[in-house]
Each structure stands twice: as C-alpha cells, then as structure tokens.
C-alpha positions in Angstrom: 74.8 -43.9 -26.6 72.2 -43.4 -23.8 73.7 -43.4 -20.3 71.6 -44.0 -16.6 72.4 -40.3 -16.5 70.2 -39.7 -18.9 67.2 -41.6 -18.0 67.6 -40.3 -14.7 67.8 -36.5 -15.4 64.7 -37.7 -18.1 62.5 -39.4 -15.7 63.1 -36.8 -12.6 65.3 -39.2 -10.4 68.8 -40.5 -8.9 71.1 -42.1 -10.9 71.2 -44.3 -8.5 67.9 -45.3 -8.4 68.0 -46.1 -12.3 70.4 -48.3 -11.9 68.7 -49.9 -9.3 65.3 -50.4 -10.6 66.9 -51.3 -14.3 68.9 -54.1 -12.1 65.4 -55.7 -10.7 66.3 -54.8 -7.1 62.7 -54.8 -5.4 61.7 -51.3 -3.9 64.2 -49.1 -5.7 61.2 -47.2 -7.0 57.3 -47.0 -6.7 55.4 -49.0 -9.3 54.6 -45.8 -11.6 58.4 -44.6 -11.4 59.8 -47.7 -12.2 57.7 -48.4 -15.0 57.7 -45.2 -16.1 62.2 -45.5 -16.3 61.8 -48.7 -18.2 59.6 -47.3 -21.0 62.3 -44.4 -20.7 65.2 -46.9 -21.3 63.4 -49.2 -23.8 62.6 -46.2 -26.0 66.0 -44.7 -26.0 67.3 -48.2 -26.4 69.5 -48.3 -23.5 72.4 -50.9 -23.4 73.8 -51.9 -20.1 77.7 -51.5 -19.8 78.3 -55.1 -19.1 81.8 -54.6 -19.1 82.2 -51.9 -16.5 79.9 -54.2 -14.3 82.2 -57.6 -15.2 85.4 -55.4 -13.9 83.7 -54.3 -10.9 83.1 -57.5 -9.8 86.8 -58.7 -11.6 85.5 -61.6 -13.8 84.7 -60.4 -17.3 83.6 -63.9 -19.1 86.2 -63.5 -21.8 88.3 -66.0 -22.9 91.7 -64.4 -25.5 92.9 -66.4 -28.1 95.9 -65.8 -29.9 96.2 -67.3 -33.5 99.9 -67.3 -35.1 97.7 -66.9 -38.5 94.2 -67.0 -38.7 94.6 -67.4 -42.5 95.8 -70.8 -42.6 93.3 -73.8 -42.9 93.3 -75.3 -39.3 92.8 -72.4 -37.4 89.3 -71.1 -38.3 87.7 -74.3 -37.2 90.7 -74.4 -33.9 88.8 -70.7 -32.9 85.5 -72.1 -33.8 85.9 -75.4 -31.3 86.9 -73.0 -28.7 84.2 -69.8 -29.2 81.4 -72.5 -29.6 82.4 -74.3 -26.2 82.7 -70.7 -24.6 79.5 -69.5 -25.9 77.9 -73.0 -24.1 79.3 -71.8 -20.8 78.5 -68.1 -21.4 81.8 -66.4 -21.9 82.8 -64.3 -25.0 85.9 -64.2 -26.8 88.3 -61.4 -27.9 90.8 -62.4 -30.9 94.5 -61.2 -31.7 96.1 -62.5 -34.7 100.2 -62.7 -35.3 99.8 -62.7 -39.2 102.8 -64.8 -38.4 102.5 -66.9 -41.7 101.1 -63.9 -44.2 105.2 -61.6 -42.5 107.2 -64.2 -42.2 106.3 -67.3 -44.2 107.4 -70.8 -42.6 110.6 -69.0 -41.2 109.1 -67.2 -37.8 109.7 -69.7 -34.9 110.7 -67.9 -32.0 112.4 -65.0 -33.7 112.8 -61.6 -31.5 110.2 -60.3 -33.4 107.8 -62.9 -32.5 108.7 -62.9 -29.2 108.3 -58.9 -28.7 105.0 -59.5 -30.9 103.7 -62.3 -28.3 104.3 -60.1 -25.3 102.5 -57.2 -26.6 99.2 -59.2 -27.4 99.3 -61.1 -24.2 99.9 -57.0 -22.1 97.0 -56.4 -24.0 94.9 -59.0 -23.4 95.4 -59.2 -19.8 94.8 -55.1 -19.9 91.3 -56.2 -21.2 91.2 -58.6 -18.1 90.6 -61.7 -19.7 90.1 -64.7 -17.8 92.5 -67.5 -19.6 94.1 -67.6 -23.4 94.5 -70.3 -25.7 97.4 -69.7 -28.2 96.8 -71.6 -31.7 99.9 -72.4 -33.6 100.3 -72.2 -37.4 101.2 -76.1 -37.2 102.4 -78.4 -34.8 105.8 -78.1 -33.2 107.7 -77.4 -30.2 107.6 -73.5 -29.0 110.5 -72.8 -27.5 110.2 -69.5 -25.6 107.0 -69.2 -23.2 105.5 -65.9 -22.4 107.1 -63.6 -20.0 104.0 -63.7 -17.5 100.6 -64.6 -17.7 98.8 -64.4 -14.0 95.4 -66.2 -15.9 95.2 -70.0 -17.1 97.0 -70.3 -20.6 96.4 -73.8 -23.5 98.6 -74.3 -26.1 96.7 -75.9 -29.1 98.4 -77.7 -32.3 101.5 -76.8 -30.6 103.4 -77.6 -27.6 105.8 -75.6 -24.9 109.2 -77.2 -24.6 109.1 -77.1 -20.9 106.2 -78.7 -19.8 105.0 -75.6 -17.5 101.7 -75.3 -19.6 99.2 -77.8 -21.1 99.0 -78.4 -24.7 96.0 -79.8 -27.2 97.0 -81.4 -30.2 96.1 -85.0 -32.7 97.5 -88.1 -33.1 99.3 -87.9 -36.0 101.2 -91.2 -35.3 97.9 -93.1 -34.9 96.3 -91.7 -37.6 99.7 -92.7 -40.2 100.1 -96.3 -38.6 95.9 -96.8 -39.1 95.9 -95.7 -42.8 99.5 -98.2 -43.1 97.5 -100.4 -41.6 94.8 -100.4 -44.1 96.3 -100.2 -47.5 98.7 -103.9 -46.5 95.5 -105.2 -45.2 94.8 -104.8 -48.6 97.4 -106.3 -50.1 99.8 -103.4 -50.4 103.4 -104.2 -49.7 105.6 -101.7 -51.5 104.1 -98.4 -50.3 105.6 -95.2 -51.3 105.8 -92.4 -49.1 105.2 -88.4 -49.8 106.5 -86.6 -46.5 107.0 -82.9 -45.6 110.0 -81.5 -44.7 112.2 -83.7 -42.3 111.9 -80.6 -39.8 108.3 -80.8 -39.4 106.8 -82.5 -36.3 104.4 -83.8 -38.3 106.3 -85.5 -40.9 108.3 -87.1 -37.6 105.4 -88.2 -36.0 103.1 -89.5 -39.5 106.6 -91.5 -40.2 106.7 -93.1 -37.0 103.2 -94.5 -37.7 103.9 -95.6 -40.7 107.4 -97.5 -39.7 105.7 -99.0 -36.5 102.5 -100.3 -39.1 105.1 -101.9 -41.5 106.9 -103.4 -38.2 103.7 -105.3 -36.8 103.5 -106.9 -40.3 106.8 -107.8 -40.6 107.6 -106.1 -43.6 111.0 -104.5 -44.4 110.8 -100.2 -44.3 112.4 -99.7 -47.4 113.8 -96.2 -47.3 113.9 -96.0 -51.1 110.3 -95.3 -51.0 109.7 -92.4 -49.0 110.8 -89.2 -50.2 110.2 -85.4 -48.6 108.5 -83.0 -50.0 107.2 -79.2 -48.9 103.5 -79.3 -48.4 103.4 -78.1 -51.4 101.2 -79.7 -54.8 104.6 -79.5 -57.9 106.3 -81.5 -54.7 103.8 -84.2 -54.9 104.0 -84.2 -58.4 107.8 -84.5 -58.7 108.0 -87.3 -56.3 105.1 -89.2 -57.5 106.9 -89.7 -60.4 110.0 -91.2 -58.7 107.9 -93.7 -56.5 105.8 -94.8 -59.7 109.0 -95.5 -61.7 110.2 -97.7 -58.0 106.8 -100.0 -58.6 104.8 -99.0 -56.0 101.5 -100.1 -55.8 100.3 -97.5 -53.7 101.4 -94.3 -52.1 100.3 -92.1 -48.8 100.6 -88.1 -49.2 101.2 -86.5 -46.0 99.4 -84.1 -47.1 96.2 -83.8 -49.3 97.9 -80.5 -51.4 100.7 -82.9 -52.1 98.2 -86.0 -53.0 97.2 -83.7 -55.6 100.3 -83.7 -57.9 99.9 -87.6 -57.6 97.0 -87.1 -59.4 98.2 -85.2 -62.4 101.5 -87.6 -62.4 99.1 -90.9 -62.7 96.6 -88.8 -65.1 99.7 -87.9 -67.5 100.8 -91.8 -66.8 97.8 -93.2 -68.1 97.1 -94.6 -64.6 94.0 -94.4 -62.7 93.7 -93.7 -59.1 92.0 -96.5 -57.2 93.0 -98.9 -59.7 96.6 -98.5 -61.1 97.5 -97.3 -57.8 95.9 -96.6 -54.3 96.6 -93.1 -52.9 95.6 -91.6 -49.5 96.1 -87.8 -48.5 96.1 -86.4 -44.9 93.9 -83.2 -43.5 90.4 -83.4 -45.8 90.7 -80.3 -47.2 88.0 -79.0 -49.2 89.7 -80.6 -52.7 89.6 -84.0 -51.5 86.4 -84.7 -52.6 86.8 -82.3 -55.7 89.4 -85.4 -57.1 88.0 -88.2 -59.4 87.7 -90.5 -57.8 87.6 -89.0 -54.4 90.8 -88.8 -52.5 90.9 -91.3 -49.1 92.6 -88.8 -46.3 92.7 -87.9 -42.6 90.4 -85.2 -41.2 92.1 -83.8 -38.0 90.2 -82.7 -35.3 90.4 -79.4 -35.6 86.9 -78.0 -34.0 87.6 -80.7 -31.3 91.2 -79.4 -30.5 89.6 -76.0 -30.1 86.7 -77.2 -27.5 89.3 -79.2 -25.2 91.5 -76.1 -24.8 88.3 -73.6 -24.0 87.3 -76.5 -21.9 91.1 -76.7 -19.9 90.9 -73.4 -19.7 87.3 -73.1 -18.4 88.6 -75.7 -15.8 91.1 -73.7 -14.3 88.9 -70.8 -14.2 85.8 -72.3 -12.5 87.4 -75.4 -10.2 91.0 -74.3 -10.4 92.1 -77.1 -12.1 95.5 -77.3 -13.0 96.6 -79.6 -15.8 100.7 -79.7 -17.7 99.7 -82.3 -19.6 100.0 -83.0 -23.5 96.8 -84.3 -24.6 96.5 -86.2 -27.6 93.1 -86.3 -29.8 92.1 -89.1 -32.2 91.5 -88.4 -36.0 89.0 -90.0 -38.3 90.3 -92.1 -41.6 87.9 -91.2 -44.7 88.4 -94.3 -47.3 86.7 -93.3 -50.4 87.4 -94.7 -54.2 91.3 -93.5 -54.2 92.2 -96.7 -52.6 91.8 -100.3 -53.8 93.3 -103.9 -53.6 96.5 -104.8 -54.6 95.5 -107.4 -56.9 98.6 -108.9 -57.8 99.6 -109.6 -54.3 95.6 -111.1 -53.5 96.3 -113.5 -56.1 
C-alpha cells in the first residue's frame, strides 16, 4: 500500500508537504510540484488513511451494531434500516454478530456466557472508537442485564432494557393483532380461533392483548377454548389447526406466517379451502406468504423502519446531544389478500 512517505521520497520532498498539498491546503507547494505529487499519488493509487485522520480529530463516523443473530429473518432488514440511514448522514458501520440463535437456540437470555460475550464486543467496539451502537435482538423481549459501560450513545432495537436507562425501538404488535381482529368480525367472523407462540414470548402477550381488547369493543365473549399455543414453528400450526377446525371456527389468526402454514395443509387434507371454508391471517410477510394459494393475508413488521429510527436516535445524541429513555413504538402494515373472506353464515 503506498504511503505519503513514499510519494515524498518519489517526488523529492517533505512528507509534510505531501500531505499538505494532497489535503488542498493553498501554498503547500509551487504549481509544478504540486501537480507533479498528484500524478505521483494518482498513479500509485494512493488511498488516504481516513481512519488515522478520523482518530486524530476523535470522531470516526462509525456507528457499531450488535446483532444477537444476523441469521434470523428480521435482522438483515433491522441492519439494513440502520446502515441506509447512516450512509444518508455519512457515517459507516462496523458489525459484530452473537451467533446467539445458531449456539444456543431459543435458550440464551442473559446467560453468563452471553453476558461475557456482550462485553467483549462492546470493549471492542469502543476500541475501534465508534461513535454510538444499536444492539438488535433475536426477538422482542425484555433484556435484563445492560452493558457494563458504554461512554457513547447506545439503542436497543426489537428489544427492550428492563430498567429504562436506555431507549428502545420496537412495533406495535398490540395494534397490529387488535386491527386484523378488527377485520375478520367486521366481516362477520365471531368464533375466531387463535394460533399463539409460546405463552413466554412478548409477542404472543402483546398480539393476545390485541386480540382480547378487539373482541371487547365488539362485545363478544373471548372464548379461551379457541386459542391455543404453539412454537413458531409450521407441525405446530398444523396440529392446532386441527383442534380449532373440529371447535367450528370460521376463521383463524396464526401468530405467525410459519405456523399459518400447517393451517394450510390441515384445511388442504380437510377438503377446505382457504378464503372460503375458512379465513386465515398470518403475522410477519415472510417470503412464503405469497407462495400460498390463495395468498396468505399477514402483518409485515417494520423492520427496515425499526432500523432507521435507532441510527436516527443514535445520530441525535451524537450530533445535538439528544438524550432520549423512551420505548418507541412503530406502526405495522395489515396485507389482506384472498386467505380471508366473509363469514357467510353470520351475513345472512
């Protein structure tokens, strides 16, 4: 890699005054010289150190981000939001990733080793003198330990610190379950069944509050017979499809689109037809949604969007010292496509 050094010893003058003229600072060099060290650098295809001048002057432009598993289906676009926004605002990013979900599976909340794993990335990021760090979780919940000291701004996003000492980014999940509710009785649907995840999961809390509160405003009873938890995962879906079908629903809301899946093939082995036999709506618009026939109504998060507000937060801090604790909240956008129809017997 070519150095001023070089160009200098090269073109018969200080390093010094390389740097200088290669910086545009007026009367570093006569016209000649100066032209004659800027053919010198553009042939040997000099790059400037732009680090070593960032740290001189302490501000880098480098936003970390640490991702509990990059692997996992929210977090590319989460990264994506937040290196977009940075790149708008000219800073960089550097990535770390836990591989939390590929060592430990779901069981890795706050263990020692995750905790001696988070404080090595964040001595290491701060050793690269980043400027703020947004941490993305693997999914939503409450993170009980915080890191041991971070001196730069520091987002938490789709997850939240149980003390409130930083800010967090996450979606309405409660919203999003109480809108789609909302929907399917406004189409006649009465008796809905309900796919959840685990009980455990903050999302499964949250989507269930939604759905309660949508039943609530139309005064109809929440029958716990009809919702049933399940792990995320598609056999789930299946299995429990089958036990909400065999209760006479008339339609039925996944949690999750991997579980919304198995509903298919249940219906399918059922002779029922999604759409028309039964109305079914999934949650996250993954790729498969619109793979199903017909295609499956769901909930696409705002993943990409979750990303920008945290870069943004942290760019805050960083440029007008802006301080923020606060749990913020996006909105998500309801897709209805063919999955769902009218109750018919209750619209007569």
């Amino acid at each position: 890699m070519t150095t001023i050094r070089e160009i200098a010893r090269l073109t018969g003058v200080s390093t010094a005054t390389v740097s200088n003229v290669l910086n545009g600072k007026s009367g570093a060099a006569g016209d000649a010289k100066a032209q004659e060290i800027i053919e010198m650098a553009r042939r040997l295809h000099y790059t400037p150190n732009t680090l070593a001048k960032s740290l001189q002057r302490q501000k880098t432009n480098t936003i970390g981000i640490i991702t509990e598993d990059l692997t996992v289906f929210n977090a590319p676009e989460i990264v994506d939001g937040i290196d977009a926004c940075c790149e708008e605002y000219g800073y960089e990013i550097i990535l770390e990733n836990m591989r939390l979900f590929k060592c430990y599976n779901n069981d890795f909340t706050d263990t020692p080793k995750h905790r001696e794993l988070l404080d090595s990335m964040l001595r290491n990021m701060l050793a690269k003198q980043v400027e703020g760090i947004v941490y993305v979780g693997y999914h939503c919940r409450e993170i009980a330990y915080l890191p041991s000291s971070v001196q730069v701004p520091f987002v938490y996003a789709y997850c939240y610190p149980k003390e409130r000492i930083y800010p967090s980014v996450m979606y309405d999940d409660e919203k999003a379950a109480k809108d789609v509710t909302g929907m399917l009785i406004d189409k006649g649907h009465s008796r809905i069944g309900v796919i959840c995840g685990p009980a455990s999961s903050y999302h499964t809390q949250a989507r269930l509050r939604g759905f309660k509160a949508a039943l609530n405003e139309h005064s109809l009873i929440v029958d716990s017979n009809l919702v049933e938890y399940g792990d995320w995962e598609r056999p789930s879906g299946y299995n429990l499809a089958a036990l909400l079908l065999d209760r006479k629903v008339s339609a039925i809301f996944s949690f999750n689109d991997l579980m919304a899946s198995g509903v298919y093939e249940q219906a399918a082995e059922r002779g029922l037809q999604i759409g028309k036999d039964i109305s079914l709506f999934g949650f996250d618009n993954r790729d498969i949604s619109q793979g199903f026939f017909p295609a499956l109504s769901t909930v696409e998060p705002p993943l990409s969007e979750i990303g920008r507000c945290s870069a943004e937060i942290i760019l805050g801090q960083i440029k007008h010292n802006r301080t923020s604790k606060k749990r913020i909240y996006l909105p998500c956008t309801i897709l209805e496509r063919r999955s769902v129809g009218g109750n018919l017997s209750s619209l007569q």
